[in-house]
C-alpha positions, 0 to 999 in steps of 0.5 A: 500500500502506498504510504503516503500520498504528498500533498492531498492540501495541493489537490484540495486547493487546486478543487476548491478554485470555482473554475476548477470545481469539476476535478474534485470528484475525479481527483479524490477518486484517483487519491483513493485509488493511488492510496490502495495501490502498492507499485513496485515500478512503473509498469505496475502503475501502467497496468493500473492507469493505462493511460498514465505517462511515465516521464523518466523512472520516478516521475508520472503524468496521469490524466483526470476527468477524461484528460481535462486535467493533469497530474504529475506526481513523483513515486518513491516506490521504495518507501511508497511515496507518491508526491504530488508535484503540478496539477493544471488544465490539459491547456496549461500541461502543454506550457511545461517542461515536465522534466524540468518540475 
């Protein structure tokens, strides 16, 4: 199981902005299922979020609310850790480096 999830407070605030209140469902339905989730590798989280995007060895890219949203985390598969790193609009996703957060 995972640990931790870090920070559920960068979910929250990012649901409570009216414009975005529509990802809240989404998001706590992901938080719920990340927090049962036992990952070894990336190939584990593949099997689980098909359509997640594996960026590097430890970095994620997972689609929200039929890719409206997206979430990039960092995984500590180790320790299980998963930390919470961006999560904005596909629009805004296209304006980053996610290499480089």
């Amino acid at each position: 199981m995972m640990k931790n999830i870090l920070s559920r407070k960068t979910l929250r605030e990012f649901w409570e902005i009216p414009k975005y209140k529509d990802s809240e469902e989404p998001l706590k339905v992901w938080y719920d299922e990340v927090s049962k989730a036992s990952w070894q590798t990336p190939n584990d989280v593949k099997k689980q979020f098909g359509n997640a995007s594996i960026v590097g060895n430890s970095k994620i890219v997972f689609n929200i609310k039929g890719n409206d949203y997206r979430l990039v985390v960092e995984i500590n598969y180790k320790f299980q850790y998963v930390y919470v790193l961006w999560i904005g609009t596909h629009t805004e996703y296209d304006k980053i480096d996610v290499t480089k957060i």
